[in-house]
C-alpha positions, -999 to +999 in steps of 0.1 A: -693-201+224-668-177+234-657-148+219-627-134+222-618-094+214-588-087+200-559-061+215-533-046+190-514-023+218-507-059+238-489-074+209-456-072+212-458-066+249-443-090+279-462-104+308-457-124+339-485-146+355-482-167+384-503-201+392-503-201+348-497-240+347-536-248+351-572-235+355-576-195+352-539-189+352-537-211+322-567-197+304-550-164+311-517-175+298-529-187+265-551-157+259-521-136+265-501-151+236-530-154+214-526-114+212-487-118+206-479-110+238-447-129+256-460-145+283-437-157+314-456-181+341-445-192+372-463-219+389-451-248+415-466-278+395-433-285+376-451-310+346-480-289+341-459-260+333-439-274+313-461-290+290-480-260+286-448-239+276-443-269+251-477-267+236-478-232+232-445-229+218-456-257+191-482-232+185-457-200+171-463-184+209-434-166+228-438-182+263-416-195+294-422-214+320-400-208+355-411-235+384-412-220+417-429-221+453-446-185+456-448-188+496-408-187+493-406-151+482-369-151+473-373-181+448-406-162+430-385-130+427-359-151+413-383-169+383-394-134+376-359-124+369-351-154+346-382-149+327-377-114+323-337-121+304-356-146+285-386-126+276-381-087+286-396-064+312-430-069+322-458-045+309-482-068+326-485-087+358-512-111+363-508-120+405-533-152+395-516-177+422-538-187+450-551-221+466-592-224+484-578-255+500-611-265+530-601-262+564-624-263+595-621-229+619-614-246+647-584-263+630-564-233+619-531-229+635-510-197+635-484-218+609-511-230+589-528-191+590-499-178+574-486-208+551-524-195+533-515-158+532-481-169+518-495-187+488-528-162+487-517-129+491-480-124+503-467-131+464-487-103+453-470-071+472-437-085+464-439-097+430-455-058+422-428-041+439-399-063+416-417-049+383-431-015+393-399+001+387-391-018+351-428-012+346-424+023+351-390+028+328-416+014+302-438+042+305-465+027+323-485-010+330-509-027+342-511-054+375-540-075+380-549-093+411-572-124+415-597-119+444-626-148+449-662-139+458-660-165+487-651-139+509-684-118+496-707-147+505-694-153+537-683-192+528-671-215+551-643-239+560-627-214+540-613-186+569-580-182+557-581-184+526-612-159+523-594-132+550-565-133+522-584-130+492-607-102+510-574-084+518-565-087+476-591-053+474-568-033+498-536-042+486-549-037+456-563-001+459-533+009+477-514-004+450-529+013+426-526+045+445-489+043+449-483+031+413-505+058+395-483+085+395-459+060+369-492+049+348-494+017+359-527+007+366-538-019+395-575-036+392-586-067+408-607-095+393-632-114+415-644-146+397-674-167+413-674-203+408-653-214+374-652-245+359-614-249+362-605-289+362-598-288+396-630-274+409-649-298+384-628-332+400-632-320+440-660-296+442-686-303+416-717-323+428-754-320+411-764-307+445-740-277+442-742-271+407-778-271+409-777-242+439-753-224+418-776-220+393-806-210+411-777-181+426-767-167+393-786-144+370-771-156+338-772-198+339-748-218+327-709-226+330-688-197+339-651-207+321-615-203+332-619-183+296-647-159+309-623-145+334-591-143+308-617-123+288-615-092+321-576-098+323-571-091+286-591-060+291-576-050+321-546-055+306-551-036+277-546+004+274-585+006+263-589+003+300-564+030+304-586+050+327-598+019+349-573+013+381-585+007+421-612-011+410-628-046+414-642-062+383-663-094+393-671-119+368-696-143+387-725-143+364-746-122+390-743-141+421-734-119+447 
C-alpha cells in the first residue's frame, strides 16, 4: 500500500506537467492536487486529458488541461501560457512527456532521429526557459525532468529514444547551473520499469516480468505512484538543497 507524505509549502502553489493525461504524468498530476497545488497539464491525447481534468475537478482540485503536440514548440509554449492565466505562474515544472516507441537501428532515419528528440527532450529546454523567468519573480522553483534507466542498461531497439533520455542528465545539470543563482532548483528523475497502463498492455509478458524481478533488489510492482512520490519531494522546498542531481527510482536494478 502506498503511502503518501504530505507537503504544506506546495499548497497553494501552481504547476505545469507535460505528458499528464496518462501513466506517470497522470500519477504526478493527481498527487500534485492532492497537496492543493493547481496543477496545469499538457498532453497530445485530447480525451484522456480531458477526462482527467473532469475527474479531478469533481474531486474539489484546481486543474487544467491544455491539448498540444510538444514536438511543435510554439503550440507547447502556447498551452503553457493559457494555463498559466487560468491557473498562475508556475512554481513547478514537471518536463514528464516522452514516448520509448521500439525501433530497429538500422531503421532510424535522420527525420525519424529527430521527430524522437522532439517529443523526448527538445520540450524540456524550451518549456524551462518560458517559466524560469516567472519562476524566478516568485522567488525561486523547482523543474523536474523524466530520464529512463534504458539508456543505463544499454537496451535495445531503443537508440533514439535512449540518446535523448541519456542527454535529460546534461540538460538537466546545466540547467540547474544556470537557474541556481534565482533558486530554482533542477533534478532529474530516472524511473526503471513502471507499471503504467501502457507498458502493462504492450510490454508486459511473464517472460519479462519474471527477468525483471530476478534484476531488482526490492520485488514487486514499481507504480506510476512510486515515482510521483520523488516528484512531490523534489518539488517540495524540503529538498531545498537538492538540485543537479539524478534521483532513480528503479527498485535497485541498475
Amino acid at each position: 500500500m502506498m503511502v503518501e507524505a504530505t507537503y504544506p509549502d506546495l499548497k497553494g502553489r501552481t504547476a505545469l506537467v507535460t505528458g499528464g493525461a496518462d501513466g506517470i504524468g497522470r500519477a504526478t498530476v493527481a498527487a500534485l492536487a492532492r497537496q492543493g497545488v493547481r496543477v496545469g497539464f499538457i498532453d497530445v491525447a485530447a480525451d484522456a486529458g480531458a477526462a482527467l481534468e473532469t475527474e479531478l475537478r469533481a474531486m474539489g482540485a484546481d486543474v487544467a488541461f491544455a491539448r498540444a503536440d510538444l514536438r511543435d514548440i510554439d503550440a507547447a509554449l502556447g498551452a503553457a501560457d493559457l494555463l498559466k492565466a487560468r491557473l498562475g505562474p508556475p512554481a513547478v515544472l514537471v518536463n514528464n512527456a516522452g514516448h520509448d516507441e521500439r525501433h530497429a537501428f538500422a531503421s532510424v532515419t535522420p527525420d525519424y532521429w529527430d521527430d524522437r528528440f522532439a517529443v523526448n527532450l527538445r520540450p524540456m529546454m524550451f518549456l524551462a526557459q518560458k517559466l524560469a523567468p516567472g519562476m524566478a519573480t516568485l522567488g525561486g522553483g523547482a523543474i523536474v525532468n523524466l530520464s529512463s534507466t534504458s539508456w543505463m542498461k544499454r537496451s535495445v531497439d531503443l537508440i533514439a529514444y535512449t540518446t535523448a533520455k541519456s542527454a535529460v542528465i546534461g540538460l538537466t545539470r546545466s540547467l540547474a547551473r544556470e537557474l541556481g543563482r534565482d533558486r530554482i532548483r533542477v533534478n532529474c528523475v530516472t524511473p526503471g520499469w513502471v507499471m503504467t497502463p501502457r507498458q502493462r498492455a504492450e510490454r508486459l509478458t511473464p517472460e519479462r516480468w519474471a527477468q525483471a524481478q530476478d534484476q531488482q533488489a526490492i520485488k514487486g510492482t514499481i507504480e506510476p505512484e512510486d515515482i510521483a512520490a520523488m516528484i512531490l519531494f523534489l518539488a517540495s522546498d524540503v529538498s531545498r538543497m537538492c538540485t543537479g542531481q539524478n534521483f532513480i527510482v528503479d527498485a535497485g536494478t541498475v
